[in-house]
C-alpha positions as CSV (number, residue, x, y, z in Angstrom):
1,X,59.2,82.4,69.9
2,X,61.2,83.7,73.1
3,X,60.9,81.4,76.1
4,X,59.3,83.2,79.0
5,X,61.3,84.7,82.1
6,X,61.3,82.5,85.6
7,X,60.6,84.1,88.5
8,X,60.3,83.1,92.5
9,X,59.6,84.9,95.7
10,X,62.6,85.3,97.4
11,X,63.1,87.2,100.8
12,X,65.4,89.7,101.0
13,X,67.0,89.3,104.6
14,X,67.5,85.4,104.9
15,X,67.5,84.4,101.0
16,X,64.2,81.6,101.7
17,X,62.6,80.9,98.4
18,X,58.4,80.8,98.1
19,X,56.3,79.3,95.5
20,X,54.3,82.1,96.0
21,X,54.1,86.2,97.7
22,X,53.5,86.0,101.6
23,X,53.1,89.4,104.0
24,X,55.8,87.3,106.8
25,X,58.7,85.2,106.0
26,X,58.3,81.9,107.6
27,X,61.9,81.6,108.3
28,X,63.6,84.5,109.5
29,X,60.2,85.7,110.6
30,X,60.4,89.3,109.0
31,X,57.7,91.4,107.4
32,X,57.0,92.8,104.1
33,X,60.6,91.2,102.7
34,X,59.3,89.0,100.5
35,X,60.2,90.3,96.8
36,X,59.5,88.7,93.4
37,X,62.3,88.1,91.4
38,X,62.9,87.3,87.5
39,X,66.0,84.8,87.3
40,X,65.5,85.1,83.3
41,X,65.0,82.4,80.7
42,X,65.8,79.1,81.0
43,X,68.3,77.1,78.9
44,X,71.0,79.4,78.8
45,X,72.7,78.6,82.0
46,X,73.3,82.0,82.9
47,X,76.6,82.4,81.1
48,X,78.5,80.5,83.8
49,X,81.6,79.3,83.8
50,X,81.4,76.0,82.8
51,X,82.2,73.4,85.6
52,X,82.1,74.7,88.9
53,X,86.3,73.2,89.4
54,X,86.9,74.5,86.0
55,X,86.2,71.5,83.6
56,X,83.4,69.0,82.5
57,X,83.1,66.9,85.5
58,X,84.3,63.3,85.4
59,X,84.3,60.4,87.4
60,X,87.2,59.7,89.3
61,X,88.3,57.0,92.0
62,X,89.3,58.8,95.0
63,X,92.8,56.9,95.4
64,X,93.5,58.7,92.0
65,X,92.9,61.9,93.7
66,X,96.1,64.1,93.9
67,X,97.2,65.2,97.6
68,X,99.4,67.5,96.5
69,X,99.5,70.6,98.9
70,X,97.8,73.6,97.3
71,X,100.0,76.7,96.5
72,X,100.2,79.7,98.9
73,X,100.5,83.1,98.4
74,X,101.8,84.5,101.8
75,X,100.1,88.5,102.1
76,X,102.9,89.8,104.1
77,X,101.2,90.5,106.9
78,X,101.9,87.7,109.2
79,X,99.2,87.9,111.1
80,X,96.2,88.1,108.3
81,X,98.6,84.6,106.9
82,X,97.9,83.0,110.2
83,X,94.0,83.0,110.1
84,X,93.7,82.2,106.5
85,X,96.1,79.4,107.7
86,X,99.5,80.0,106.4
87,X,98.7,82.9,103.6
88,X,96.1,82.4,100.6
89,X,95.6,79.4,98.7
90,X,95.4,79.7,94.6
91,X,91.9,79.6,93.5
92,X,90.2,80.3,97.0
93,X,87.5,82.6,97.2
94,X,88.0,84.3,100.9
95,X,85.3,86.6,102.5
96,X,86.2,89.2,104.5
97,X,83.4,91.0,106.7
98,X,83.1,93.5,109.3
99,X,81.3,97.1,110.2
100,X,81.9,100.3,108.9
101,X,85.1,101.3,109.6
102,X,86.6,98.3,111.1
103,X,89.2,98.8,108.2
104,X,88.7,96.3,105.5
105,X,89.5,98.0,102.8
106,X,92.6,99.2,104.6
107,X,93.7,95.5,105.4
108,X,93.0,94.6,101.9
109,X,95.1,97.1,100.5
110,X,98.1,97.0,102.2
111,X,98.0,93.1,101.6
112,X,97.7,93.4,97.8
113,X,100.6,96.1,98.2
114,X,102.8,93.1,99.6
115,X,101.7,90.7,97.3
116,X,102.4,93.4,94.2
117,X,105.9,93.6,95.9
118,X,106.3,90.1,95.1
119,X,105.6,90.8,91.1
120,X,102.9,88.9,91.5
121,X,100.0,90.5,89.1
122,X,97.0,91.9,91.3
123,X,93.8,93.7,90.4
124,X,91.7,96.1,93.2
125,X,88.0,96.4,91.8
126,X,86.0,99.1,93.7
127,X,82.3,99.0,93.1
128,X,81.5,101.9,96.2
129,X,84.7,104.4,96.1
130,X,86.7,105.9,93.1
131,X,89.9,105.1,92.4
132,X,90.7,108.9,93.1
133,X,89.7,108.1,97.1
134,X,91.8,104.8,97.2
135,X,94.9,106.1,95.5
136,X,95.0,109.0,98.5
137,X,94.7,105.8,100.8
138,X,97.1,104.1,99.7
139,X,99.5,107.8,99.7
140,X,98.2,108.4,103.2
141,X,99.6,104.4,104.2
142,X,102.7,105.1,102.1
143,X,101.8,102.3,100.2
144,X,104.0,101.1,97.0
145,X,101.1,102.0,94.2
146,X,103.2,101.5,90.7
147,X,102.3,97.6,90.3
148,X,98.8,98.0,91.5
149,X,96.2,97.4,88.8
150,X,92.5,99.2,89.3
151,X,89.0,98.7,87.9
152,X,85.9,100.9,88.7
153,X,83.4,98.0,88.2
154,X,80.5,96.3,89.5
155,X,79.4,94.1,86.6
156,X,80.5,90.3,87.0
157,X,80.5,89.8,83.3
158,X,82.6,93.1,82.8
159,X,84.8,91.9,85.6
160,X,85.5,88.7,83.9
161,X,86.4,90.1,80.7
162,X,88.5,92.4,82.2
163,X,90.2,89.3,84.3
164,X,90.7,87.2,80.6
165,X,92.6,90.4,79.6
166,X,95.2,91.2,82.4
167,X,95.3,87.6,83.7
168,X,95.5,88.5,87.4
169,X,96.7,85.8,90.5
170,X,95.4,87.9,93.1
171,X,91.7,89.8,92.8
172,X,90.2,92.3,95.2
173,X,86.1,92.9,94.7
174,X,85.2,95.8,97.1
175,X,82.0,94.9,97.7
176,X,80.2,92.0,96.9
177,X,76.9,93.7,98.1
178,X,77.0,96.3,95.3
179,X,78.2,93.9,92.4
180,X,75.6,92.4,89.9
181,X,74.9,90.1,87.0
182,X,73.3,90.5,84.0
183,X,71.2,87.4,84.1
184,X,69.0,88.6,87.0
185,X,67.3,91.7,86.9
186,X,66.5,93.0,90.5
187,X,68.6,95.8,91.8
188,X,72.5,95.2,93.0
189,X,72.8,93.9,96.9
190,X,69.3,92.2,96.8
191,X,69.4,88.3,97.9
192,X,69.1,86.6,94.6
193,X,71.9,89.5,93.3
194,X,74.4,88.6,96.0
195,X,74.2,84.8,95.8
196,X,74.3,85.0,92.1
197,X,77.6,87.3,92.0
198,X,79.1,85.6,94.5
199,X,78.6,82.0,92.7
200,X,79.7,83.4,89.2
201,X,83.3,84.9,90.6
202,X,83.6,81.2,92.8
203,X,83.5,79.5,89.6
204,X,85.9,81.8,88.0
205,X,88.3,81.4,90.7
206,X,88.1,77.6,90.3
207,X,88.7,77.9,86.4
208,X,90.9,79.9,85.9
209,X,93.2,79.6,89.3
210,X,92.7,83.1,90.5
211,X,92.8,83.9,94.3
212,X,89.2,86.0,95.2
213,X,89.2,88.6,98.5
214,X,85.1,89.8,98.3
215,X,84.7,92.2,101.0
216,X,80.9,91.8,102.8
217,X,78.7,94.5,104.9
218,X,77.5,93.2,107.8
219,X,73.5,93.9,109.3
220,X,73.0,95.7,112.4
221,X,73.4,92.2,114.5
222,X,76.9,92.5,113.2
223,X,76.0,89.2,110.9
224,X,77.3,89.2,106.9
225,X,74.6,91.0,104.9
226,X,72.7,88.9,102.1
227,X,71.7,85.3,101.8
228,X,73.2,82.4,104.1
229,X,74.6,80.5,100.8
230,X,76.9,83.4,100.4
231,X,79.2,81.8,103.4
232,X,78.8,78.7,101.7
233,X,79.8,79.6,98.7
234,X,83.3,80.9,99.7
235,X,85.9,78.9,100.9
236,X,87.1,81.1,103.7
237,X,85.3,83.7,105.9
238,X,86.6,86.1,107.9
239,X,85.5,88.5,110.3
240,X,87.6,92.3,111.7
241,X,85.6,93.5,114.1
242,X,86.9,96.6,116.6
243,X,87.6,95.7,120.7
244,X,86.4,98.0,123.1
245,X,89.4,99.9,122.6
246,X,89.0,101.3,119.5
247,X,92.8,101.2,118.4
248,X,92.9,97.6,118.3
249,X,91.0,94.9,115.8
250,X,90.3,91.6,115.8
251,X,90.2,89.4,112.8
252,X,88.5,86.1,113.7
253,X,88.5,82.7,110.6
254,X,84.5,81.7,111.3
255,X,85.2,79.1,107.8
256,X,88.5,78.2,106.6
257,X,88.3,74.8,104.3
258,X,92.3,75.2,104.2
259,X,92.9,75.8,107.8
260,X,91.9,76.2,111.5
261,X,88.9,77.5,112.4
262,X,88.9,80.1,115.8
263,X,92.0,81.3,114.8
264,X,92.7,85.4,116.0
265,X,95.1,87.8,114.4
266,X,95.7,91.2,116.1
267,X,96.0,94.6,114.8
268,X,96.3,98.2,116.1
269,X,95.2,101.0,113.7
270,X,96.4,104.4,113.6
271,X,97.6,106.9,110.7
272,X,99.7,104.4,108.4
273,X,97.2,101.9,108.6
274,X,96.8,98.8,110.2
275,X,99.4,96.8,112.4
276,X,100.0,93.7,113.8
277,X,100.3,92.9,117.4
278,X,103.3,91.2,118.2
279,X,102.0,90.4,122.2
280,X,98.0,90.4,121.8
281,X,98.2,88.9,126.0
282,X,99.2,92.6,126.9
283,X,96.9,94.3,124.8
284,X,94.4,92.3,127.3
285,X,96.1,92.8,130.4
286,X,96.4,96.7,130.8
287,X,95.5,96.5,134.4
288,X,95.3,99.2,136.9
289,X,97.9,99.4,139.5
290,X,96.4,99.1,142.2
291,X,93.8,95.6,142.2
292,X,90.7,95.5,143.3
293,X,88.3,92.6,144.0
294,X,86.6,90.5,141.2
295,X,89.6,90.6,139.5
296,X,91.3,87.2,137.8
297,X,93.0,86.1,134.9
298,X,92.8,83.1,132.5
299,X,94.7,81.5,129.9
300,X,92.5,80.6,126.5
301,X,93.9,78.8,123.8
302,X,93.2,80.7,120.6
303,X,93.9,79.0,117.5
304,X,97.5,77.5,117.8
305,X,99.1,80.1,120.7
306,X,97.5,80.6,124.3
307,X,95.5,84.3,125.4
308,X,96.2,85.9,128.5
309,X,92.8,87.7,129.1
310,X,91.3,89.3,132.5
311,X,87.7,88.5,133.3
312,X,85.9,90.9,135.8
313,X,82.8,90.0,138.1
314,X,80.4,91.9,140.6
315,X,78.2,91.1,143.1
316,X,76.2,93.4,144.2
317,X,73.0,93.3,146.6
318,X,69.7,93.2,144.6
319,X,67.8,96.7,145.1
320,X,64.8,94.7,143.1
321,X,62.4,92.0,143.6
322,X,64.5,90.2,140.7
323,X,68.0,89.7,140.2
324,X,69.8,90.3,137.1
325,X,72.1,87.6,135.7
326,X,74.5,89.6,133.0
327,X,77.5,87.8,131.0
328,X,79.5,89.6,128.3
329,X,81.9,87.9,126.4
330,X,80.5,84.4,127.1
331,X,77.8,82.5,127.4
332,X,75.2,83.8,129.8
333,X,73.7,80.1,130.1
334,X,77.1,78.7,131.4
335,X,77.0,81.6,134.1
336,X,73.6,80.4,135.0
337,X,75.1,77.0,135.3
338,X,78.4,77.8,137.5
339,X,76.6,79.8,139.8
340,X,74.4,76.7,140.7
341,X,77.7,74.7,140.6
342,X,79.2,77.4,143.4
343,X,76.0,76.6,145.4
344,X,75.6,73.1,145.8
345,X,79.5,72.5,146.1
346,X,81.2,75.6,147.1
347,X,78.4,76.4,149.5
348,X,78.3,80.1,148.2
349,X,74.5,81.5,148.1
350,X,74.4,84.3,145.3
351,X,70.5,84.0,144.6
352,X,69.8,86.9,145.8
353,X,72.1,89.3,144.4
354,X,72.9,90.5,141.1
355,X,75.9,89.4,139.4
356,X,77.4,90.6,136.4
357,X,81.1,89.4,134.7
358,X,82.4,90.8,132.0
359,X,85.6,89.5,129.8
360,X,87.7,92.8,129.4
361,X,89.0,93.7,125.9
362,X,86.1,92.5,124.3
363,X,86.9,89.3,123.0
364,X,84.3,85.9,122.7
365,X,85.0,83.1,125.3
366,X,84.3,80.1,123.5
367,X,85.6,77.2,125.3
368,X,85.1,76.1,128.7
369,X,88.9,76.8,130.9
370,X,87.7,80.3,131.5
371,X,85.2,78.2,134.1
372,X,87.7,78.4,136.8
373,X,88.6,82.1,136.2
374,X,85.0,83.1,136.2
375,X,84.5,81.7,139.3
376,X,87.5,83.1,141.2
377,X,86.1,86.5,140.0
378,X,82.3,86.0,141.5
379,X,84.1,84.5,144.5
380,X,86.7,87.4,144.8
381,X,83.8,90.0,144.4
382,X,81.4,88.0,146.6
383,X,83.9,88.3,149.4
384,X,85.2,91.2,148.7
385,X,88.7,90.0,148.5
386,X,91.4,90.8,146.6
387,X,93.4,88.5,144.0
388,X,97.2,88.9,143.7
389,X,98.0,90.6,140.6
390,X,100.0,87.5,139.9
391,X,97.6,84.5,140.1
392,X,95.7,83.4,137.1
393,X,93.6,80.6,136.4
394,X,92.2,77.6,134.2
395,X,90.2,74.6,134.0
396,X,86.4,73.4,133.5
397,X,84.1,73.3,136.1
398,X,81.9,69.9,136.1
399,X,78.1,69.7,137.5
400,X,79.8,67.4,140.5
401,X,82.0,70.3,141.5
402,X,84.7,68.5,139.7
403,X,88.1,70.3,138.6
404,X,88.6,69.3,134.2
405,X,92.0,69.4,132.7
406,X,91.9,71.3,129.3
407,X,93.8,71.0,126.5
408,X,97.5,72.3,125.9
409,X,97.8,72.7,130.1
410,X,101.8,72.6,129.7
411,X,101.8,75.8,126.5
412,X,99.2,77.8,129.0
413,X,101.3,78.0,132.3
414,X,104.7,78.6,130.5
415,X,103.2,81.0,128.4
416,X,101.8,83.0,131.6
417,X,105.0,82.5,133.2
418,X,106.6,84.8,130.5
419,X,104.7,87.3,131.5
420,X,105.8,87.3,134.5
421,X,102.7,85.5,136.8
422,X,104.0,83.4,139.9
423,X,100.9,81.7,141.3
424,X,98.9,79.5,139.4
425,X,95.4,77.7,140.2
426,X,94.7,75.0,137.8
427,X,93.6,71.1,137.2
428,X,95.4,68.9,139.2
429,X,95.3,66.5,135.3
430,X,97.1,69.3,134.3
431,X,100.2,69.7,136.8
432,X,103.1,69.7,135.0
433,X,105.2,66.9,135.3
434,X,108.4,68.6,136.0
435,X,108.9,72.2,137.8
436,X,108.8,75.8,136.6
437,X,110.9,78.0,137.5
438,X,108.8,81.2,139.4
439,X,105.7,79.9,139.3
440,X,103.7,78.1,142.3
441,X,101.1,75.7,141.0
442,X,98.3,74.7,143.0
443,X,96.8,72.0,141.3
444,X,92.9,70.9,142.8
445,X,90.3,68.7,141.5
446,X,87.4,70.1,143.4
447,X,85.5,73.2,143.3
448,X,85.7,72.9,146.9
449,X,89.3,72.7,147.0
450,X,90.1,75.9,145.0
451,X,87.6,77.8,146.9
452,X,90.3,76.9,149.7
453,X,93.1,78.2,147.5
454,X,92.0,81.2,147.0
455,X,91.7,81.5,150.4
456,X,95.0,81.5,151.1
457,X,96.3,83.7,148.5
C-alpha cells in the first residue's frame, strides 16, 4: 500500500508555512498567495545527498577541528575576487542577484571564461536561454569558448547526473528561479520549488567539492525573488545593481561566510562586456566646473579601500503648509535627526523649509562619517554659499553637537589627498599625527566649531 503524499500551505512571496488555506498571509501581509503544496511521500528523503557536509555526521571535539584555509579559485576579474573575498572558495554555493539587465549572466560568463583559461573544468547550465544565444555572447565578448562545457537543463536530479559524469570544479546554474526537483510537484520558481533546488545543489556542493554560482531574479523592490531560506542557504550573496549612470554597476557582498561583508566592486559595461574600475572615487566625482552651493564631498570606507563620493542638498522655501523632508542614498531618519542636531547647536532654523539631499552616483550610505558632509551641504545651500571644489569632509555628528572620529581617519585623508583635495574638515580625534603635504586640516570637535570653518572657506 503506497504511503500518502504530504502537503502544507505555503505562501508564495515570503515562503511562511500554514497548517491550513488562509485568503491573507499573516506575515508578509499579501493576498490570495497562499498555495497548497504536495512535498510527496515520506520516508524517502527526497533523494538528497546524504549529509549536508558530505558524510554521515559525527561527533567531533572542536580542538580536532582542522583550520586549514579553504582553497580559492581566483575568477580573474579582480574586482568580482575582492567581494567574494579573495576569489571563490571550493564547495561554496554563491548567489548572485540583480534586475534585468544588470548583466549577470555577462559577469558570469566572462568569469568561467578565466577560470576555463586556468584548465580548470567548468560547466554553464542555462535553464531560460539556449545555448545558441549564449555562444553569440560569449563571440560578441570575444570570449575564449573551446573549454567551456554547456547543459540546457533545469532538472536538479538531471543536473547531478550530469555533474557525476564530467566531474566539474566550477558550476554555473542560470537561474535558480526556473530550476526544479522531482520530489515536489508544484510548478518551477514557486517557493517550496526554489528552496528545495537550491538545498539539493548546496548539498552537492558540500559533497562532492564543487564551487556553485546560482544566478537569482529579484521582485520589483529590487529584493531576491523566492523564499527567505534561499539567502540562508547559500554561503555567499551578492548583489549588481546599475548606478544612475547606466554605464557603470555596482556589485555589493550582502552575505559572505568567507569574507567581508559591505564590500563594492566596480564595473563599466559597454560592447565587450563588463569592466572593472580601476578609480571607482572618480567615477563619483564627475563634477561640473563651475560649483555651486550645496555641494560637499566625503570620504566612506567601503569594504577594505576608502570612497570619494559627493553628496548634494537643497533648501528651498516651503510653497505648502508642510514641509518635505527627502534623503536618497541614506537614511531619511538620520536626516531628520541632523537637522534637529543643526538647530539646537548650530542655531540654524530649517523647519520651515524643505530640504532634500541626495548622494550622487547612486550608491547606499551606510555608516555614519557622511554626517559631517551632509551637514556642510544643508549649510552650504541654506546660505547660499559656495564650497571650494577642494574641501571634503568626515566625521559623526553626536546629539550634543559633538564632532566623532571614525574609523581609518589616517587611509581617508591620504586617499583624498591623491586626488588632489587641499582643505580638509574633519574630527579633531582624527588629526593626523604628523603633516601632509597639500592638504590643510581643520580638525573641530563641535558642530558649532565647523559651522565656523566653513565660514571661512
Amino acid at each position: 500500500m503506497s504511503k500518502k503524499a504530504k502537503t502544507a500551505f505555503v505562501c508564495q512571496e515570503c515562503g511562511a508555512d500554514y497548517p491550513r488555506w488562509g485568503g491573507q498571509c499573516t506575515s508578509c501581509g499579501e493576498w490570495n498567495t497562499i498555495k497548497e503544496v504536495r512535498l510527496g511521500t515520506g520516508g524517502n528523503e527526497r533523494n538528497h545527498p546524504v549529509g549536508y557536509a558530505g558524510s554521515v555526521s559525527e561527533v567531533k571535539l572542536l580542538s580536532d577541528i582542522s583550520l586549514e584555509q579553504a582553497g580559492r579559485i581566483a575568477t580573474g576579474l579582480p574586482e568580482f575576487d575582492r567581494v567574494l573575498g579573495g576569489g571563490i572558495v571550493n564547495g561554496s554555493v554563491v548567489l548572485i542577484g540583480g534586475a534585468p539587465g544588470a548583466g549577470k549572466s555577462t559577469l558570469l560568463l566572462q568569469a568561467i571564461a578565466n577560470i576555463a583559461g586556468q584548465n580548470i573544468p567548468v560547466l554553464y547550465v542555462s535553464g531560460e536561454e539556449s545555448l545558441q544565444q549564449i555562444a553569440e555572447r560569449a563571440h560578441r565578448l570575444g570570449l575564449p569558448a573551446n573549454k567551456i562545457m554547456m547543459l540546457a537543463e533545469t532538472s536538479v536530479q538531471r543536473i547531478s547526473g550530469v555533474l557525476d559524469e564530467i566531474r566539474p570544479r566550477v558550476l554555473v546554474v542560470d537561474s535558480i528561479q526556473v530550476v526544479y526537483t522531482q520530489d515536489i510537484d508544484s510548478a518551477p520558481g514557486s517557493v517550496s520549488q526554489v528552496r528545495e533546488s537550491a538545498s539539493y545543489l548546496t548539498q552537492y556542493a558540500k559533497k562532492h567539492g564543487i564551487s556553485i554560482f546560482m544566478v537569482g531574479h529579484v521582485t520589483k523592490d529590487q529584493s531576491l525573488a523566492g523564499p527567505m531560506t534561499l539567502s540562508h542557504i547559500v554561503d555567499t550573496q551578492v548583489m549588481l545593481s546599475s548606478t544612475d549612470d547606466a554605464r557603470f554597476r555596482v556589485l555589493r557582498a550582502d552575505k559572505n561566510r568567507f569574507g567581508s561583508i559591505g564590500e563594492l566592486g566596480f564595473f563599466a559595461m559597454d560592447n565587450t562586456g563588463l569592466k572593472e574600475v580601476k578609480n571607482p572615487s572618480a567615477m563619483f566625482l564627475n563634477r561640473p566646473e563651475k560649483p555651486s552651493p550645496g555641494s560637499a564631498v566625503t570620504v566612506l570606507w567601503e569594504g577594505t579601500r576608502p570612497l570619494l563620493v559627493e553628496i548634494q542638498a537643497l533648501v528651498t522655501e516651503c510653497q505648502y503648509g508642510n514641509p518635505r523632508r527627502l534623503a536618497v542614498g541614506f537614511d531619511q531618519n538620520r536626516l531628520a535627526m541632523l537637522l534637529a542636531v543643526l538647530t539646537r547647536h548650530g542655531g540654524i532654523f530649517t523647519a520651515n523649509d524643505e530640504i532634500y539631499a541626495n548622494v550622487v552616483g547612486g550608491i547606499k550610505v551606510s555608516e555614519t562619517s557622511s554626517d559631517l558632509a551632509i551637514i556642510a551641504g544643508i549649510v552650504s545651500s541654506f546660505r547660499d554659499k559656495v564650497i571650494p571644489h577642494d574641501a571634503f569632509f568626515f566625521g559623526e555628528i553626536g546629539l550634543s553637537g559633538e564632532i566623532r572620529p571614525v574609523a581609518n581617519g589616517q587611509a581617508r585623508l591620504n586617499d583624498a589627498a591623491k586626488h588632489g583635495f587641499k582643505t580638509a574638515v574633519i574630527p579633531k580625534a582624527n588629526a593626523p599625527k604628523k603633516k601632509i603635504e597639500g592638504l590643510r586640516i581643520y580638525p573641530v570637535a563641535t558642530l558649532s566649531g565647523a559651522l565656523d570653518v566653513m565660514s571661512g572657506l
